[in-house]
C-alpha positions in Angstrom: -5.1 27.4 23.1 -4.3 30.7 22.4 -7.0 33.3 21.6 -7.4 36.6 19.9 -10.5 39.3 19.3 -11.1 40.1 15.4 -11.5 43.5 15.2 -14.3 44.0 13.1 -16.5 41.3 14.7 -15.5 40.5 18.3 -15.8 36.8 17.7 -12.8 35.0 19.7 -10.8 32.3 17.0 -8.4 30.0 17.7 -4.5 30.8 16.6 -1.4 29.2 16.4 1.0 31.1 19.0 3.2 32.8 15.8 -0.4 33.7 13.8 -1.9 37.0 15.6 -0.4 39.4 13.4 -1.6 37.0 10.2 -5.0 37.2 11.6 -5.2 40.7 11.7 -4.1 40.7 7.5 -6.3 38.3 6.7 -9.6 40.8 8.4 -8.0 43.5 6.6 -9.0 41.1 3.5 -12.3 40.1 4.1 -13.3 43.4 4.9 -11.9 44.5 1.9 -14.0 41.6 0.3 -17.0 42.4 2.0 -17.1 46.0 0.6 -16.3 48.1 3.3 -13.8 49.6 1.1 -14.8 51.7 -1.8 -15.3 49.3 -4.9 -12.7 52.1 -6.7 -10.1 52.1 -4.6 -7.4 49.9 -4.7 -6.6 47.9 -1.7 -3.1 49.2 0.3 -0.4 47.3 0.4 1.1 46.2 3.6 4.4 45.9 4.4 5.3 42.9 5.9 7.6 42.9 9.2 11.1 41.1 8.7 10.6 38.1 10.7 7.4 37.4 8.4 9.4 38.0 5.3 12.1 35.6 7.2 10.9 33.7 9.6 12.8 31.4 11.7 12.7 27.5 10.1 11.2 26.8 13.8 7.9 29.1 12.8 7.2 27.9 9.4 4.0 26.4 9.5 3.2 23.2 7.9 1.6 22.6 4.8 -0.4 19.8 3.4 0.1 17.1 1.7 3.6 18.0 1.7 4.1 18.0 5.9 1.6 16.0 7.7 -0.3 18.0 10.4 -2.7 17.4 13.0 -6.7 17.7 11.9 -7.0 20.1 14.9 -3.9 22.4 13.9 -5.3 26.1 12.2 -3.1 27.3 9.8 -3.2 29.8 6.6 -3.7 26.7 4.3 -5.6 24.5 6.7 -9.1 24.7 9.0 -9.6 22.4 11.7 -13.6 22.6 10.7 -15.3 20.3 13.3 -11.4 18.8 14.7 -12.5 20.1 18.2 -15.9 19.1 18.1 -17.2 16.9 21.4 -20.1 15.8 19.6 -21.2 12.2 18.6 -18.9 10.5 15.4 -21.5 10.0 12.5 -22.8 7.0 11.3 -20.5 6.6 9.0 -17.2 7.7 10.8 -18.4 5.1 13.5 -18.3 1.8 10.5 -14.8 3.3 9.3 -13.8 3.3 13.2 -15.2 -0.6 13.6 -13.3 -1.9 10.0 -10.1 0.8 9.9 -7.7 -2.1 9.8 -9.4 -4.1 7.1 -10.3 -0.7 4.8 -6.3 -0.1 5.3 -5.4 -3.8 3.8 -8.2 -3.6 1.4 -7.1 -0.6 -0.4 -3.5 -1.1 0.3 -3.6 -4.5 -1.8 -5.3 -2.8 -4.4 -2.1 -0.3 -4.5 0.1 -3.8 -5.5 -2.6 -4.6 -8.9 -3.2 -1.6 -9.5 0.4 -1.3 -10.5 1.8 -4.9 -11.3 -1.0 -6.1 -13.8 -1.2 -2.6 -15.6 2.4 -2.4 -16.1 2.4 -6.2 -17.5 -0.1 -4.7 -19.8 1.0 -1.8 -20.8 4.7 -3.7 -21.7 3.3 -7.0 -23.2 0.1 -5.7 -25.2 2.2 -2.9 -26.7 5.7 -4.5 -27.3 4.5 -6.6 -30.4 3.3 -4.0 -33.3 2.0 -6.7 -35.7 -0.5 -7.1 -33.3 -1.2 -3.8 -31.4 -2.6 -0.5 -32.0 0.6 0.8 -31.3 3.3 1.0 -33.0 6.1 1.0 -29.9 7.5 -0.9 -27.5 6.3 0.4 -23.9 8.9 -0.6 -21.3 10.5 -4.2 -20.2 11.2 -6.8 -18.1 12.7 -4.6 -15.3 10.1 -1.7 -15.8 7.5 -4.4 -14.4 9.7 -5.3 -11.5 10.3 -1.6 -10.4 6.5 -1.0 -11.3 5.7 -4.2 -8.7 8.1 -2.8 -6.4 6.4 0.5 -6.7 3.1 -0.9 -6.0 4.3 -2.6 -2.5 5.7 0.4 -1.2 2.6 2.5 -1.8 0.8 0.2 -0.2 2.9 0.4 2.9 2.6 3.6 2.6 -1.0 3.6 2.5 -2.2 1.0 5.2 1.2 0.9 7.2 0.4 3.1 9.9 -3.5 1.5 10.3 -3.1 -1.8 9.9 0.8 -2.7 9.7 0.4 -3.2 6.0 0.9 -6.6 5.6 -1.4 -6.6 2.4 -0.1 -10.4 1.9 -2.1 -13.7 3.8 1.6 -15.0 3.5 3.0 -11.7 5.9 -0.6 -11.9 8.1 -0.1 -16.0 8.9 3.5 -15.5 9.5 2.6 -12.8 12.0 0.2 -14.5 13.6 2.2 -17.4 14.3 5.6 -15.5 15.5 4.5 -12.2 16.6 1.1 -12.5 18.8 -0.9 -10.6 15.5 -4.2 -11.9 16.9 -6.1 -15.4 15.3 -9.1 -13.7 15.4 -8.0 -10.8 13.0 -6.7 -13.1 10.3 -9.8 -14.2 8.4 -10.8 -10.8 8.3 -7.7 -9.6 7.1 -7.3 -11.8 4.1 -10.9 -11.5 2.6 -10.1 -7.0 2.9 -7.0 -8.4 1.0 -8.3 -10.5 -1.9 -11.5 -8.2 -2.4 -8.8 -5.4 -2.5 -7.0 -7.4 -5.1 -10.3 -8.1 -6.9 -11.3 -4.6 -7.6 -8.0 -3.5 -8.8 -7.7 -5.9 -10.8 -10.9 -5.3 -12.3 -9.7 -1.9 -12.7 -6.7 -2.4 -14.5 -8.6 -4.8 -16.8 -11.3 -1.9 -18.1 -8.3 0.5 -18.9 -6.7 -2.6 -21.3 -9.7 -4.1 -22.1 -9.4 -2.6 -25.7 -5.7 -3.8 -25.8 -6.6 -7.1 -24.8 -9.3 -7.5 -27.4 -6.3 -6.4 -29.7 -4.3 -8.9 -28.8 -6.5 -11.9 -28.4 -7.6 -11.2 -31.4 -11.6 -9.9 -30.9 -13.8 -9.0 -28.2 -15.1 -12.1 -27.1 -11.9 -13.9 -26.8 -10.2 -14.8 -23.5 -7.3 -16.8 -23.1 -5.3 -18.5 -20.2 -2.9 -20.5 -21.7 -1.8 -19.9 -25.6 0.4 -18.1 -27.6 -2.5 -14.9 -27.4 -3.5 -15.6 -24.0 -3.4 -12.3 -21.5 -4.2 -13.7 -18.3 -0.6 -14.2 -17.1 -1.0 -10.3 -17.2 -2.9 -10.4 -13.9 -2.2 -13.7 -12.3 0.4 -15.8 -11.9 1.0 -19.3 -13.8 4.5 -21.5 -13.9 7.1 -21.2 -17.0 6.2 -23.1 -19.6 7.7 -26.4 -19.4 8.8 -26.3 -15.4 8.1 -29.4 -13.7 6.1 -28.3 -10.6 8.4 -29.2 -8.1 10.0 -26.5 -9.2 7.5 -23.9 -9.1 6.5 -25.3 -5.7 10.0 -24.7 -4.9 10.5 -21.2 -6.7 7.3 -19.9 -4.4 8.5 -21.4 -1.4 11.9 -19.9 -1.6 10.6 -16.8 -2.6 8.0 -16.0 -0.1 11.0 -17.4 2.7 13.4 -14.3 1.5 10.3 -12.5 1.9 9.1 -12.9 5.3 12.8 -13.1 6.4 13.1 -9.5 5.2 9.8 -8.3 6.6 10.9 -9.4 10.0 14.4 -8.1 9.9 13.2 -4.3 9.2 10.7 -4.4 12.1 13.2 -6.1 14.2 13.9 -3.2 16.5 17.0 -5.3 17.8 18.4 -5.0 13.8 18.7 -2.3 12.2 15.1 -0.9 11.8 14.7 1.7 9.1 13.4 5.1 10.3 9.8 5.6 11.1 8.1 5.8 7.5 10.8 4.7 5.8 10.0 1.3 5.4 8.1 1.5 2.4 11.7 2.3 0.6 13.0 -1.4 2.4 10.2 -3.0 0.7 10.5 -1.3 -2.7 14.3 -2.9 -2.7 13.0 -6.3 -1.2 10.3 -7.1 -4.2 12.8 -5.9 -6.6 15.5 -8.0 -5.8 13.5 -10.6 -5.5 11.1 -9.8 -8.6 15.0 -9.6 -10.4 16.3 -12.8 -9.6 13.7 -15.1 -8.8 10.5 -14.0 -11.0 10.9 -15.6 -14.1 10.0 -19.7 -12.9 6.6 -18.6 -11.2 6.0 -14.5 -11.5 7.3 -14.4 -7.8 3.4 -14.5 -6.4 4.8 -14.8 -2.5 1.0 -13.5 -2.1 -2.1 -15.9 -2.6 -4.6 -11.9 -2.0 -2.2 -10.7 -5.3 -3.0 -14.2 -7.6 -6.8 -14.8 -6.4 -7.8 -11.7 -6.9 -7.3 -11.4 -10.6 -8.1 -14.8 -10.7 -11.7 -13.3 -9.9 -12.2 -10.8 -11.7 -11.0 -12.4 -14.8 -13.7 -14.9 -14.0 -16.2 -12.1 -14.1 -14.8 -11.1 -17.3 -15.0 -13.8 -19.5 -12.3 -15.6 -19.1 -13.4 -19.3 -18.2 -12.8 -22.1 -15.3 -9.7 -22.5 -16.9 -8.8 -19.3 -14.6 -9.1 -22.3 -11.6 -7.9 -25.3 -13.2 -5.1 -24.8 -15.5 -1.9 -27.0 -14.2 -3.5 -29.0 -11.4 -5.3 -26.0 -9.6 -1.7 -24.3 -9.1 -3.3 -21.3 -7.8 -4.3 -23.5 -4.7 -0.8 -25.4 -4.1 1.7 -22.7 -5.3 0.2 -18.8 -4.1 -1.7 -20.8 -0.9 0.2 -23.8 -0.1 3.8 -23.2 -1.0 4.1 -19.0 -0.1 2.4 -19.6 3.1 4.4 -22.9 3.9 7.7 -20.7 2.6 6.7 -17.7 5.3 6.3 -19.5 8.1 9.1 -21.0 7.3 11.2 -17.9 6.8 9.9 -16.6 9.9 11.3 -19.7 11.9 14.6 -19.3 10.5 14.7 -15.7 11.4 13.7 -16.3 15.0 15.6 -19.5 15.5 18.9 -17.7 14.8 18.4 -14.1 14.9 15.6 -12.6 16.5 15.9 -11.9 20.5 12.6 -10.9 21.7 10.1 -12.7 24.0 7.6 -12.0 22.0 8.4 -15.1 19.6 7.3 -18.9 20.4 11.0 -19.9 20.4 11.9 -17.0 23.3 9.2 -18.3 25.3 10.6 -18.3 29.2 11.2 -21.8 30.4 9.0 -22.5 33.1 10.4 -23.5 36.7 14.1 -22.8 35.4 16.6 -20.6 37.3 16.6 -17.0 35.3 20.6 -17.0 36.2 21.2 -20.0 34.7 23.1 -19.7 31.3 21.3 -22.8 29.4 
């Protein structure tokens, strides 16, 4: 690293290779700050050279959040602080080291309620002004599937680079299965996933509460099913009237697509999206599927997404019926068919597209000749 003497002090700093000449303006400053100009005299202003005025695009420095840049990189905006430091990690920075992956899917679930249940809210508790405190409608059906499609792509954003964002037991089994995502790793995974869920949920449900009151029709009134009731807001529940076959088969299929889609971006024998781009592929997966296959089931694909709510409207009043409305569907329909729907989707891929040996079904057979076509 480049080095350079301050010339007031003497004490050597570290510089970017373009920033000696910035150094030296910014001690003009302090000094100035210090005092060891006259308190009545203004300070002079210095021209600036051309190539500061102009630099070349190659020399512009980086700037955060806009650019990410390393935590060891000095810049006018940015100190490195304790970046080159040798010493011991804190306590703390140790935990966060152990649990990194699980933090990442925790908070990256909570990125999917925090937007999908608030934008149910915000459409269905305001969009009936006989029974609101407001006197609007507040959106529609396909503000809640961009809002839910919003949701999934910050929260690739968020844990994609930590943990591979899968936020979703249905994307973490799947992976497990077909893509050597480690057995151990899974338990973990899903409980930072549903607690994630859980606490934005709960969230979301303090900001309506009042709403919700509103609605219901008093403070103390909780509903799951009912021509009031506002816990479809959170969780989901099948149409009124489906047989459950259907709903079975409406997750299934759904959370199939899913997976299929999920495999096909990070397939880098497809055509992969750019590095941090896939966020974008996943916004325009849940809303095309939110679009035309939400309205049987509320497209759950994603048992973390349902229980979650389904907890925290426990804790808030809502009943057991938040567990055993239509034959415990939150156990056969989120659980049983969205995982049974992944794997599913996952064999399909691999069976007919997917090429590398890193799948069960491109397993090397043993003792055959490697020339051999079949």
């Amino acid at each position: 690293m480049m080095t350079s003497q301050a010339e007031d002090d003497g004490i050597t700093t570290p510089l970017l290779p373009q920033n000696a000449e910035r150094r030296q303006r910014n001690s003009a400053r302090s000094s100035w700050r210090s005092g060891s100009h006259s308190s009545l005299a203004p300070p002079q202003l210095r021209r600036s050279s051309t190539r500061e005025v102009h630099p070349p695009h190659n020399e512009v420095e980086p700037v955060l959040p806009a650019t990410a840049i390393p935590a060891e990189q000095e810049t006018r905006l940015h100190s490195a602080n304790w970046a080159c430091s040798d010493e011991e990690p804190n306590t703390w920075a140790q935990i966060r080291h152990n649990w990194r992956e699980e933090f990442a899917e925790c908070f990256g679930t909570f990125m999917i309620l925090i937007f999908g249940p608030a934008v149910e809210c915000q459409v269905s508790l305001h969009n009936h002004p006989a029974t609101s405190s407001h006197e609007f409608t507040f959106g529609n059906y396909l503000q809640c599937r961009f809002a839910w499609a919003v949701g999934v792509a910050m929260a690739v954003w968020v844990a994609g680079g930590v943990s591979g964002g899968h936020c979703n037991p249905t994307i973490t089994v799947a992976l497990a299965i077909f893509r050597g995502f480690p057995a151990r790793k899974v338990p973990s995974y899903i409980i930072a996933q549903v607690l994630g869920a859980t606490l934005a949920s709960l969230l979301v449900y303090a900001n309506y509460a009042h709403s919700i009151s509103l609605y219901e029709g008093g403070d103390h009134v909780r509903t799951v099913v009912g021509p009031h009731a506002t816990a479809g807001l959170f969780f989901t529940l099948p149409a009124a009237g489906l047989p459950y076959i259907n709903a079975f088969y409406t997750e299934f299929l759904a959370s199939a697509v899913l997976v299929m889609i999920v495999l096909a971006v990070s397939d880098k024998g497809n055509l992969a999206p750019p590095r941090g781009t896939m966020p974008f592929a996943m916004f325009l997966a849940l809303l095309g599927i939110g679009s035309a296959l939400g309205v049987n089931t509320g497209y759950a694909m994603n048992a973390a997404r349902d229980t979650g709510p389904r907890i925290a409207l426990s804790i808030a009043g809502y009943g057991k019926d938040v567990w055993l409305h239509d034959g415990l569907y939150w156990l056969w329909a989120p659980w049983g068919a969205a995982t049974i729907g992944g794997v599913v989707g996952a064999l399909v891929y691999d069976a007919f597209i997917y090429t590398g040996r890193d799948s069960p079904l491109n397993k090397p057979r043993r003792g055959g000749n490697k020339d051999t076509p079949f």
